[in-house]
LOTIZA-736126 format. One record per residue (C-alpha): x, y, z; residue in one letter. Coordinates in pm, whole numbers, padded with zeros to 5 digits, always signed. Layout:
XYZa
...
END
This chain:
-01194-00076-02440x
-01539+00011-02268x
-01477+00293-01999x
-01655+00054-01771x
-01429-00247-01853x
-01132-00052-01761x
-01282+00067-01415x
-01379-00254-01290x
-01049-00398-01392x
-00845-00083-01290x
-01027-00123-00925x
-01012-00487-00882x
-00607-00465-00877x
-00690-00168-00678x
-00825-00352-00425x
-00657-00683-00429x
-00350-00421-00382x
-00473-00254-00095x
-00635-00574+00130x
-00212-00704+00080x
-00072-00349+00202x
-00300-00330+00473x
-00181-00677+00575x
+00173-00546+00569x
+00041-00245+00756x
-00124-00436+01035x
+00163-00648+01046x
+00446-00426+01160x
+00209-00257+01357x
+00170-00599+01538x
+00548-00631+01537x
+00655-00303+01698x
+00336-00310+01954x
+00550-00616+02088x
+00879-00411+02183x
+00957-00276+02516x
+00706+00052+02500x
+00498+00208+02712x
+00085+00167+02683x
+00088+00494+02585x
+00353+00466+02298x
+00168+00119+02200x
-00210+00345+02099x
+00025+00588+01926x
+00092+00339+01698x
-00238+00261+01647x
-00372+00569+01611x
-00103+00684+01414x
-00149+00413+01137x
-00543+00500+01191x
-00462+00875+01081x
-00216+00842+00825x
-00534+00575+00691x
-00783+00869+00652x
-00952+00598+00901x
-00962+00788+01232x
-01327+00919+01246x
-01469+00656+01108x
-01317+00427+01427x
-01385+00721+01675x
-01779+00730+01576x
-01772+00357+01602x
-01551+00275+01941x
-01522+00475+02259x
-01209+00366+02292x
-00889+00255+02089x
-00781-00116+02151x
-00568-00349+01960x
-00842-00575+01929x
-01053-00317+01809x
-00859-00167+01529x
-00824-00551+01381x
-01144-00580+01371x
-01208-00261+01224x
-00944-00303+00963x
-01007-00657+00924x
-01340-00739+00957x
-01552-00466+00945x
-01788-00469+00612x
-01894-00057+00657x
-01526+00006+00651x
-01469+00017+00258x
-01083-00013+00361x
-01088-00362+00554x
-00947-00651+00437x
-01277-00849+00398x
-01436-00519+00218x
-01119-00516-00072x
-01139-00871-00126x
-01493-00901-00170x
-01453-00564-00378x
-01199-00712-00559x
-01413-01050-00655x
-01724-00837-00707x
-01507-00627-00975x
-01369-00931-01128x
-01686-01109-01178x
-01870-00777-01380x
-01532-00860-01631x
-01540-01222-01637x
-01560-01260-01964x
-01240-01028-02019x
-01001-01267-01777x
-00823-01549-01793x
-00986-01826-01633x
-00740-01873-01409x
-00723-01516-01290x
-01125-01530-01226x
-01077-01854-01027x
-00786-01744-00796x
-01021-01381-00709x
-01306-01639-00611x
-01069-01888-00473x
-00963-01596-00227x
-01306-01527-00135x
-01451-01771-00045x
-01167-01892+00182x
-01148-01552+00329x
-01520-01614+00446x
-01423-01915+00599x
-01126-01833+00755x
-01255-01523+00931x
-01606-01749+01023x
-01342-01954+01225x
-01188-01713+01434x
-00842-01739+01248x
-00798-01365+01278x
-00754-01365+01618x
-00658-01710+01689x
-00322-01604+01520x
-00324-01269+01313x
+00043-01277+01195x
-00083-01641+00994x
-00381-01456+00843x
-00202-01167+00747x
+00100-01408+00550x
-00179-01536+00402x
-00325-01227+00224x
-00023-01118+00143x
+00039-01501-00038x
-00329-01477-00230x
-00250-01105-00340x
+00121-01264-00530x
-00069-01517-00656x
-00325-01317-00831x
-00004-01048-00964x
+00152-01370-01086x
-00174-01563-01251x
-00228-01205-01395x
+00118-01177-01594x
+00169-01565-01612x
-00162-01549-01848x
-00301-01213-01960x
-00284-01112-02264x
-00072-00788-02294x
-00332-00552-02402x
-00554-00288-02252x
-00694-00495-02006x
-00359-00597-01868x
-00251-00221-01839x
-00524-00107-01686x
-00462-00385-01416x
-00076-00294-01399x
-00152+00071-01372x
-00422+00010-01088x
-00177-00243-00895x
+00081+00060-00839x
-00098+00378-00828x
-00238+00137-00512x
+00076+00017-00399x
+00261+00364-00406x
+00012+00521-00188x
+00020+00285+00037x
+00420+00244+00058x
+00402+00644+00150x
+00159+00624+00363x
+00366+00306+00571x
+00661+00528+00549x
+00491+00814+00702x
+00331+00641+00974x
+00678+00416+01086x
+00869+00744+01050x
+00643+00963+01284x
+00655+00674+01552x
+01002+00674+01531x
+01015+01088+01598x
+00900+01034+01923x
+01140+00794+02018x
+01471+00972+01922x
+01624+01208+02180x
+01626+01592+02148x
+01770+01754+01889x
+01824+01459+01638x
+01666+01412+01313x
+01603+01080+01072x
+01845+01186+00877x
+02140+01096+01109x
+02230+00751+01248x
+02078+00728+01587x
+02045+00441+01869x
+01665+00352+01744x
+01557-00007+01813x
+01746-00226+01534x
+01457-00465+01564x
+01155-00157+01536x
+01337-00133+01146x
+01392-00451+01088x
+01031-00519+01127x
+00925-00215+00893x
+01166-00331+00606x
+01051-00685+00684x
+00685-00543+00659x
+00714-00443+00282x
+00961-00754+00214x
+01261-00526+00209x
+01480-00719+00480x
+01686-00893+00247x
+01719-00648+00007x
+01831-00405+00220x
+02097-00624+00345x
+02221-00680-00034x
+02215-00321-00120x
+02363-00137+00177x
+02557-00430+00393x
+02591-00214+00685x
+02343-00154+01005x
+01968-00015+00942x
+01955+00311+00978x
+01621+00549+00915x
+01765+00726+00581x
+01884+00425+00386x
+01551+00273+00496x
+01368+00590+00353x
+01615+00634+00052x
+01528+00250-00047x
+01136+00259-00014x
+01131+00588-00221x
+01432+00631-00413x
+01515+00270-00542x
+01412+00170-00868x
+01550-00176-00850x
+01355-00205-00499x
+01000-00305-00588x
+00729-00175-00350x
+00945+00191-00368x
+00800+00504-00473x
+01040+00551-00744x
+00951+00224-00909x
+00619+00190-00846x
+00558+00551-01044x
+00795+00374-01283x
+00588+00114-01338x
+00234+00381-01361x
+00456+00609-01606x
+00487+00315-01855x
+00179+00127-01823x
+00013+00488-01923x
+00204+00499-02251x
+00051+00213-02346x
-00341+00278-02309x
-00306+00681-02344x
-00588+00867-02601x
-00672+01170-02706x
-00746+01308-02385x
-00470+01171-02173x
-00136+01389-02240x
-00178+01594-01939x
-00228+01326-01734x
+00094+01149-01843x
+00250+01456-01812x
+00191+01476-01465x
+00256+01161-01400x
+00587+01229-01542x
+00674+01516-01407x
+00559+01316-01022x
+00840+00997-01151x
+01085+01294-01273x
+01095+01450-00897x
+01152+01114-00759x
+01435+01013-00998x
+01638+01354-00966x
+01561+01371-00580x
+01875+01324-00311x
+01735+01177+00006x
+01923+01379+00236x
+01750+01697+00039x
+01400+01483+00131x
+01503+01463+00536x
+01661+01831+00514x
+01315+01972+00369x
+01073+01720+00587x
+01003+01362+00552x
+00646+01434+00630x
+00576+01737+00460x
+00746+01554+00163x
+00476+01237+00186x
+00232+01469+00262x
+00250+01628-00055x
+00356+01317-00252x
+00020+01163-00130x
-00188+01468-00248x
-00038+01398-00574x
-00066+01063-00608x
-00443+01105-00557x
-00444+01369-00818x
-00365+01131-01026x
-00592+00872-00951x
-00848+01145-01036x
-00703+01230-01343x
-00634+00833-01463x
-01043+00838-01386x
-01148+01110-01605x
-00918+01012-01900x
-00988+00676-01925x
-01240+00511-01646x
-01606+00586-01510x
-01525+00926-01324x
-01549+00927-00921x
-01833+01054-00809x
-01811+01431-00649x
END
């Protein structure tokens, strides 16, 4: 396959991904802004998920001040924002259309389906009118495009490339939820306690997080027992029968690379290896002993790593 097939392809999931997990993002942010807080606590939130987004400066240079209104329309609507939701799914139809002719014509329709009623939705005010709608209903346009993908593609490079796009995306941005939620909830626990023991934190502030990342139910199956911070951290990382987790999302990457590698590509699937090995073997209460942060932190250096690396091997390389 053309190196410039693969990219577009590779990026459209990309971005179809990320419009959905900033959704989920913007969501729970929504949720938790809603609980008993202070002001104060409420623009940490904000400008918490605005950090751990690489997004901060970008809204600083742009707003003299941070307001809820502000941020969704920065993360929503904002077309010099590469990140918004209108920027990924117009990316994510723009990248689709240079392959048309390598999709199914159903895939091609639903990314231009999604379009075009994103335009129209947002030229009607819908984001504000009632965000928590609009955000269910990125979410619902990003599962239908997973499930037109593998309810007609072909299984062959193109589909790979599409698979491995979809979760190097998604893993990123299930760290990078986990980090944010978890530093919010620091500041909320007393003195001397740490994640990794049961505490009196808001049942509803986790309930919304898991609910964020359609975990809710599964949680309940899996652990039957009140939500605490480390089974919510062991289950979005460590899981690999839990879907958005880290473990199985680098699964998923770790496979899909088996089946498009070349000549060039067996350090890259090494790494990406050894990055699935130190999930599977990992103990979560080693994780919260060491640093939850310090552990995403690093995780998400990684991950990008290997985004670069996936680039070089096999796509049109990022430019310096």
């Amino acid at each position: 396959m053309l190196s410039r097939t693969a990219d577009h392809l590779f990026w459209m999931a990309r971005y179809m991904e990320r419009a959905e997990n900033t959704a989920r993002m913007l969501d729970v942010n929504m949720q938790t802004a809603l609980m008993p807080q202070s002001g104060d606590a409420a623009k940490q939130g904000w400008r918490a998920m605005l950090g751990i987004s690489e997004l901060q400066p970008a809204f600083d240079a742009k707003y003299d001040r941070l307001t809820q209104r502000d941020v969704l329309d920065f993360m929503v609507l904002d077309r010099s924002n590469p990140s918004s939701i209108a920027s990924c799914l117009t990316a994510a139809r723009e990248n689709a259309r240079a392959v048309r002719g390598t999709l199914t014509t159903e895939v091609w329709e639903t990314h231009n389906a999604t379009w075009l009623e994103m335009e129209a939705r947002l030229h009607e005010g819908v984001l504000h009118q009632d965000p928590g709608e609009f955000f269910e209903w990125v979410k619902h346009r990003s599962h239908l495009s997973r499930g037109v993908t593998i309810g007609t593609t072909l299984r062959d490079e193109a589909f790979y490339f599409i698979r491995i796009g979809t979760f190097l995306e998604r893993t990123d941005n299930t760290a990078r939820l986990l980090d944010v939620k978890f530093h919010d909830a620091s500041h909320s626990m007393p003195s001397g306690e740490r994640l990794g023991q049961e505490t009196q934190l808001d049942y509803y502030f986790w309930a919304a997080m898991l609910r964020s990342v359609s975990a809710f139910e599964i949680y309940r199956k899996v652990y039957r027992d009140a939500i605490t911070p480390a089974r919510v951290a062991e289950l979005l990382m460590l899981r690999v029968d839990m879907p958005r987790s880290l473990m199985h999302c680098m699964n998923e990457v770790v496979n899909n690379l088996k089946q498009v590698r070349n000549e060039v590509s067996a350090d890259t699937e090494r790494y990406a290896g050894k990055l699935h090995a130190e999930l599977q073997f990992a103990r979560i209460e080693d994780i919260l002993e060491e640093g939850l942060h310090d552990y995403l932190t690093n995780f998400l250096e990684c991950v990008f790593e290997l985004g670069q690396r996936v680039s070089r091997n096999f796509l049109v390389p990022l430019a310096a």
